[in-house]
Rosetta silent file (secondary structure, phi, psi, omega in degrees, C-alpha in Angstrom):
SEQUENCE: XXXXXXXXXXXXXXXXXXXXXXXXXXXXXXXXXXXXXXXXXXXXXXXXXXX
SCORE:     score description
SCORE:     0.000 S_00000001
   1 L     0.000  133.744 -169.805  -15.364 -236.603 -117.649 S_00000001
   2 L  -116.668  114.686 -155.141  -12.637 -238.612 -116.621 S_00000001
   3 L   -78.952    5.527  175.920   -9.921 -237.340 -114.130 S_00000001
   4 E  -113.102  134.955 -177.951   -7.089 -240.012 -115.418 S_00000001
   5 E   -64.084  141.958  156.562   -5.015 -239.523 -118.152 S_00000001
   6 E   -30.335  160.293 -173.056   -3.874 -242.184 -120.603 S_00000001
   7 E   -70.111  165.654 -141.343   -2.099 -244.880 -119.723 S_00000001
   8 L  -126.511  170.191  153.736    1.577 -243.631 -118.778 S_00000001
   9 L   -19.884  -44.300  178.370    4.760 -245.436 -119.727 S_00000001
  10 L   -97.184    1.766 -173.223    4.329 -248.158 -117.426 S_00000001
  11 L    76.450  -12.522 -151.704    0.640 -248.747 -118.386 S_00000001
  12 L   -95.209  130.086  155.802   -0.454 -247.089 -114.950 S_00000001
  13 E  -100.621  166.787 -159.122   -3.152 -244.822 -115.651 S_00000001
  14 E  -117.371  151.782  171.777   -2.335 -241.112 -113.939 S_00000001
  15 E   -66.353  154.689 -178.224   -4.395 -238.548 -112.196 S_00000001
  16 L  -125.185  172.628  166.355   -5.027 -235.046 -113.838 S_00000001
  17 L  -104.870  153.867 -174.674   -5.894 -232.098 -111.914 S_00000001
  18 L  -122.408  112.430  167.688   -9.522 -230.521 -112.780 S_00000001
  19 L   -19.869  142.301  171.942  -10.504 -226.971 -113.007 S_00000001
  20 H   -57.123  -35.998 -157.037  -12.818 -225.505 -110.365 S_00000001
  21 H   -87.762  -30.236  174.324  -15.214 -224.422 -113.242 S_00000001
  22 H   -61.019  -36.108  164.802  -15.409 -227.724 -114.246 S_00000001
  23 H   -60.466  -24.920 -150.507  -16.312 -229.158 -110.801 S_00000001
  24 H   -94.722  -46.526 -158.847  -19.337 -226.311 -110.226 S_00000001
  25 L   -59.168  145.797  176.738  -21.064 -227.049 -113.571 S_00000001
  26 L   -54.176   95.240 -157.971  -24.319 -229.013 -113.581 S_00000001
  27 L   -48.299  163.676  155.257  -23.129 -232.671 -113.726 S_00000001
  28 L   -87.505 -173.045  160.724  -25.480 -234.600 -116.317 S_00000001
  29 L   -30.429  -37.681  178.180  -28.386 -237.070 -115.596 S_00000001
  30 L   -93.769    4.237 -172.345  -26.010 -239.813 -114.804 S_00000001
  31 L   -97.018  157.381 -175.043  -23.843 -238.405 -112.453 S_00000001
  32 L  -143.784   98.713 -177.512  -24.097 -238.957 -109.140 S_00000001
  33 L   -50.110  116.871  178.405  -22.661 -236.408 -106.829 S_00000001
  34 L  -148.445  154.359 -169.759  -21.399 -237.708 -103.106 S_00000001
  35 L  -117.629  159.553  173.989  -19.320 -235.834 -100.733 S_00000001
  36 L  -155.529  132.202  177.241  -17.329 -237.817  -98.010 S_00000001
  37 L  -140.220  144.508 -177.930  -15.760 -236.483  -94.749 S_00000001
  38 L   -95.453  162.424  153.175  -14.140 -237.950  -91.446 S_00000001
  39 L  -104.385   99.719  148.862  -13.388 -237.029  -88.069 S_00000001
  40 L   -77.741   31.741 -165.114  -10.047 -237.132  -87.479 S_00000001
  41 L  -136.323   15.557  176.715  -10.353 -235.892  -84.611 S_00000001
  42 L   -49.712  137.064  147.528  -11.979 -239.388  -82.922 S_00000001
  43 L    91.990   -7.861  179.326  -11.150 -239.897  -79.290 S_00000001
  44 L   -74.000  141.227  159.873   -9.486 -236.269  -78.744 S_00000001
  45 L    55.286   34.822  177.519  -10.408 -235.088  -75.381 S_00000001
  46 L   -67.028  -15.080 -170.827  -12.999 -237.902  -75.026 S_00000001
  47 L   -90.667  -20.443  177.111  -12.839 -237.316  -71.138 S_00000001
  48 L   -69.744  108.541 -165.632  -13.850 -233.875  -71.485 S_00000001
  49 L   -79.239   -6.166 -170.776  -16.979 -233.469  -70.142 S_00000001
  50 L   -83.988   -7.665  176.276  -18.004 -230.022  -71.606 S_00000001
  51 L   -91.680    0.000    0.000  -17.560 -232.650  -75.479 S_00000001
């Protein structure tokens, strides 16, 4: 399943939005699930010794 839409006016293809039920269901054999998260919160309070 592919979250971009046909190409647009301009050729640019566009993002869709995707149901929730559609995220939870059991991807097939070829998918390969990855999650990815930051800290945006580097360097706050780095002096803080109780961190």
């Amino acid at each position: 399943m592919s979250d971009l839409a046909p190409n647009d006016a301009r050729g640019e293809e566009t993002a869709q939005s995707v149901a929730p039920s559609d995220v939870l269901e059991d991807p097939d054999e070829h998918t390969l699930r990855m999650m990815l998260s930051t800290d945006n919160h580097l360097g706050y309070a780095e002096k803080d010794p109780v961190r």
